[in-house]
C-alpha positions in Angstrom: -8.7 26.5 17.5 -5.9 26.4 14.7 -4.8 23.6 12.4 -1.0 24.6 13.8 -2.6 23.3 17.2 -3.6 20.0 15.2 -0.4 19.3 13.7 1.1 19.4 17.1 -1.6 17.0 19.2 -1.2 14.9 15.7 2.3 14.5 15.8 2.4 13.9 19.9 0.2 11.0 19.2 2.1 9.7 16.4 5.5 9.9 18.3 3.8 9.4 22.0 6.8 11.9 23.1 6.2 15.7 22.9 10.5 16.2 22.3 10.2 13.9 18.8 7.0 16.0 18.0 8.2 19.3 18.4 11.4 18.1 16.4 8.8 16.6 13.3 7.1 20.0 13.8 10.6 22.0 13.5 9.8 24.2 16.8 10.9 24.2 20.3 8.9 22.3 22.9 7.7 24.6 25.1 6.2 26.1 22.6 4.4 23.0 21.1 3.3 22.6 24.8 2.1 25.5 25.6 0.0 25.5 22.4 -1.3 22.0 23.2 -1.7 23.0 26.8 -3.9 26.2 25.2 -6.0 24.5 23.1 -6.9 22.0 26.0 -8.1 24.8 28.2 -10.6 26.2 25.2 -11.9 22.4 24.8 -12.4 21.9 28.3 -10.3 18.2 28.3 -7.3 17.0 28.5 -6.1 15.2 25.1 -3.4 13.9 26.6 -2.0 11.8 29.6 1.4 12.6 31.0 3.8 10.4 33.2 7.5 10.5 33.5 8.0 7.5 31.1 5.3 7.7 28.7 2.6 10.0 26.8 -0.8 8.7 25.7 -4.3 10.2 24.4 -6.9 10.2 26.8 -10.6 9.0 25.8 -10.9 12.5 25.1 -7.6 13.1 23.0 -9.3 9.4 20.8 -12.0 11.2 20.4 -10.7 14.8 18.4 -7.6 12.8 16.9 -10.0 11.8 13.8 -11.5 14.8 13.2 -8.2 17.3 13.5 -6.8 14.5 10.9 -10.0 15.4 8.6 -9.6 19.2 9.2 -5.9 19.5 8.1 -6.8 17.1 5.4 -9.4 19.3 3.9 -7.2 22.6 4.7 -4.3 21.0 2.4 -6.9 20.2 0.0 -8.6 23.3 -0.1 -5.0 24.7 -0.8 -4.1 22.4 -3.4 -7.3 22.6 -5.2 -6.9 26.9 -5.1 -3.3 25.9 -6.9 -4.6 23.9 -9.0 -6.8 26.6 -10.3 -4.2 29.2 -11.4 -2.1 26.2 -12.7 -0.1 24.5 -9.8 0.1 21.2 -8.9 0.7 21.2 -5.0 -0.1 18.9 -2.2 0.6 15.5 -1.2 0.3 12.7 -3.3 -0.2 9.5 -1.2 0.5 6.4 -3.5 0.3 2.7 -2.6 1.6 -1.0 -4.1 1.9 -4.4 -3.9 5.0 -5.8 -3.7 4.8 -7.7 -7.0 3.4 -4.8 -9.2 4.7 -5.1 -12.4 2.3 -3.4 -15.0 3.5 -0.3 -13.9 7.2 1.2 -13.2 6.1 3.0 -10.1 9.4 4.3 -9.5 9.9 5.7 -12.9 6.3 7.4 -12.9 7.4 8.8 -9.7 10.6 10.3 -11.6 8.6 11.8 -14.2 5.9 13.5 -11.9 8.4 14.5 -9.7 10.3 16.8 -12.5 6.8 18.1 -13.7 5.5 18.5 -10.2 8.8 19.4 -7.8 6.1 20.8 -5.4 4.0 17.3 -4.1 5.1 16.1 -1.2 4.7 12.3 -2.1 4.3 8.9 0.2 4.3 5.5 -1.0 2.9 2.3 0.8 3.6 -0.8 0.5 0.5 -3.2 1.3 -1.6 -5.9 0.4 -4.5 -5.6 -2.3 -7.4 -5.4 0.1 -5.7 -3.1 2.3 -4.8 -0.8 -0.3 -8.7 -0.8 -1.5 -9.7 0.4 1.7 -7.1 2.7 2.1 -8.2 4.3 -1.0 -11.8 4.4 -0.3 -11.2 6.0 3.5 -8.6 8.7 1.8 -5.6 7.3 2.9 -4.1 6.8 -0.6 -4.8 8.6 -3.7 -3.6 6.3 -6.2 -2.8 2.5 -5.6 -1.7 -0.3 -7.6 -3.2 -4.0 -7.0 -3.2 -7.7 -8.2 -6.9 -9.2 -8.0 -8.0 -12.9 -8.8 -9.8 -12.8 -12.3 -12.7 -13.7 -10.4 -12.6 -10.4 -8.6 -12.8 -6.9 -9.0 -11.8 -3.6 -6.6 -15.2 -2.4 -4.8 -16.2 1.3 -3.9 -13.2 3.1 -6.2 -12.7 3.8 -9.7 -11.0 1.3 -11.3 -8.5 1.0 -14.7 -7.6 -2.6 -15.8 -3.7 -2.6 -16.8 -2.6 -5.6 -17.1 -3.2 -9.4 -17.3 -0.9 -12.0 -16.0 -0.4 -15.5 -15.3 1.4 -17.2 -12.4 4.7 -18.8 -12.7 6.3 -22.2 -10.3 9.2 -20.6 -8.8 11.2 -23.5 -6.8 15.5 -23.9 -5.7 18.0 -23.7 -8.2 18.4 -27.6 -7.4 14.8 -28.9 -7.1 14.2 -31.7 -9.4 11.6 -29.7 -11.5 14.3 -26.5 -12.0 15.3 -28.4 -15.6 11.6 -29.0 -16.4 10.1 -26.6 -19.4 6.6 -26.0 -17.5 4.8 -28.6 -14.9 1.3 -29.0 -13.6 -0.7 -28.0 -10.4 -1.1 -31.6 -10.0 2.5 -32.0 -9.5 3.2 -29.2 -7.9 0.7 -30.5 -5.4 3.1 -32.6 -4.2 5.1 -30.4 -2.8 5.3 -28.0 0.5 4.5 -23.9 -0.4 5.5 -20.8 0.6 2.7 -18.6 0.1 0.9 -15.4 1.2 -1.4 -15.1 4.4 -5.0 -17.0 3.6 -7.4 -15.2 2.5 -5.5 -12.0 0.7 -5.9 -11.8 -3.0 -2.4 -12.4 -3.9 -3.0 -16.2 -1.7 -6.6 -16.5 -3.3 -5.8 -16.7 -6.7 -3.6 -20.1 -5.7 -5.8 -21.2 -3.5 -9.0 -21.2 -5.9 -6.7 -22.7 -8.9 -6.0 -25.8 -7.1 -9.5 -25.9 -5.2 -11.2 -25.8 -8.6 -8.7 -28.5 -10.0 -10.3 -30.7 -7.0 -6.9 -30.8 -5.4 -5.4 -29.9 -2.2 -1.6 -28.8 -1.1 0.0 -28.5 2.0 0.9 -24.4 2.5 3.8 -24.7 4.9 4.9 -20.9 5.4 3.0 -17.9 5.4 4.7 -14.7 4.7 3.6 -11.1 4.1 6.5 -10.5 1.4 7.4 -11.5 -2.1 10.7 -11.3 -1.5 10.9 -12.6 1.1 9.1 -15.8 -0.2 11.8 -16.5 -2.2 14.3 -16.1 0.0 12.3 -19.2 1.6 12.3 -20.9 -1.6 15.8 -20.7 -2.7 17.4 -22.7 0.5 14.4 -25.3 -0.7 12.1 -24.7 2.1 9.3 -25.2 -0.3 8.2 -24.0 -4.0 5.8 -20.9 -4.2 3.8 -19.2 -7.2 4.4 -15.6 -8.4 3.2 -13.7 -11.3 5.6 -14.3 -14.6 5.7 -10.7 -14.8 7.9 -9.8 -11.3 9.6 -13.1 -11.4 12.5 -11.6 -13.4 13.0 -9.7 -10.4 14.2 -12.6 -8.0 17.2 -14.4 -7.8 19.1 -17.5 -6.5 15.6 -19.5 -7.8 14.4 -20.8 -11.0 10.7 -20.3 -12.4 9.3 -22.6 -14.4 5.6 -22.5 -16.4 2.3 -23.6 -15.1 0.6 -25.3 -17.7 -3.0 -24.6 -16.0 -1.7 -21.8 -14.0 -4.0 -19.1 -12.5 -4.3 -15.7 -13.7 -4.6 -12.0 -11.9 -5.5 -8.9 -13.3 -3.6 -5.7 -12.1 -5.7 -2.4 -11.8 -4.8 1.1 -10.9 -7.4 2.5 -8.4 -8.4 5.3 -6.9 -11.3 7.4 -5.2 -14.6 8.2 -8.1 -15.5 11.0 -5.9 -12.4 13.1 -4.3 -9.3 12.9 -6.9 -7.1 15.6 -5.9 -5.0 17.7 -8.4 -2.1 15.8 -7.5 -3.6 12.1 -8.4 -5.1 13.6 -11.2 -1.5 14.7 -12.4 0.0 11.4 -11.1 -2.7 9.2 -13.7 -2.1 11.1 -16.3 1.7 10.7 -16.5 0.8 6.8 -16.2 -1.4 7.4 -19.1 -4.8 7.4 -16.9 -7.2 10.4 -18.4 -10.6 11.1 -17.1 -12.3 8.4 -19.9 -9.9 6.1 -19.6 
């Protein structure tokens, strides 16, 4: 069994068509078939089914798709960990955000890590807060960067506080509050919201401010994206709350203060037991050390 045999079976099942995988693999297809085809006949299964319109992993293929994933996983880390020790930096580096992050300029760290480390090969997620958590603690993502409720923290990863920030009314250029100088939950309980999907963090932290105020609001439209909330706002579907800190970032609305706004915290996390070389490298240039 080779791991050249396990980036082939990994890309079939990612593209479900052996021509796109052989072309993400940068060989011919016979010959990613007839490795596939050869490493079936020393397991004794077939990994995958084959029709005329489609390809799909049998019960067998589910079944060894996790594992090859952990055994080229630890092959590139075994690699990037024998760099590290003569003074390289190699690897992947496998970073992921919310959409409102605003502690950090992810894109400009990326720029400086990139010149110091040409050699990473470097993905970036975009996600949710408690997505990104678990994503770190199953070794999806190295690094992540996440907005949490002051009445929460990130579980099961190491964990560097960098910033504190309260929320911000952001409403229609012509909504009667877009003169006001800051308004209330009270009154903005009045009003229709756009807001995140219940029970994520960036939706909790709302969601507790007003439930602890003893008062209710009508969320009208649930979306999975900051900017796309307020594209929703600005036609004056509703009025929505984002931190202060990314609301420079939207236009065609006003923001206005919150006089008894909530408040999240955004961390940096990643895992306390595996840190590769590369999100070792990628903390520091954010100014993350070992003690920090």
């Amino acid at each position: 069994m080779e791991l050249q045999q396990m980036r082939y079976v990994i890309a079939v099942a990612e593209t479900n068509n052996f021509t796109r995988a052989a072309e993400r693999c940068l060989v011919v297809q016979s010959a990613l078939s007839h490795q596939i085809a050869r490493l079936e006949r020393e397991l004794g299964a077939k990994l995958f089914e084959r029709t005329s319109r489609r390809v799909r992993l049998t019960p067998a293929g589910e079944a060894f798709l996790p594992s090859a994933r952990q055994c080229l996983d630890a092959a590139e880390r075994a690699a990037a960990e024998v760099a590290a020790a003569v003074g390289e930096v190699r690897g992947r580096l496998a970073v992921g955000l919310i959409p409102t992050v605003a502690a950090v300029d992810v894109p400009g760290a990326l720029r400086d890590f990139r010149r110091l480390y040409p050699q990473v090969r470097i993905s970036l997620r975009v996600g949710a807060s408690e997505e990104l958590v678990e994503q770190v603690r199953e070794g999806v993502l190295d690094v992540a960067f996440l907005g949490l409720p002051t009445t929460a923290r990130p579980e099961g990863v190491a964990a560097h506080e960098l910033a504190r920030d309260r929320l911000v009314a952001v409403v229609a250029p012509d909504h009667p509050l877009a003169g006001e100088p800051s308004v209330s939950l009270q009154r903005l309980s009045c009003e229709d919201f756009v807001d995140l999907p219940a029970g994520t963090a960036g939706r909790i932290q709302s969601d507790q401010a007003f439930s602890a105020a003893g008062i209710g609001r009508n969320v009208a439209f649930e979306v999975t994206s900051a900017d796309f909330i307020a594209r929703l706002v600005g036609p004056g579907l509703g009025v929505a709350m984002l931190p202060s800190a990314y609301a420079p970032q939207l236009v065609g609305v006003v923001t206005i203060e919150v006089a008894d706004a909530p408040a999240r915290v955004e961390y940096a996390v990643w895992s306390p037991v595996s840190r590769t070389p590369a999100a070792a490298a990628f903390l520091a240039v954010i100014g993350i050390t070992e003690h920090s």
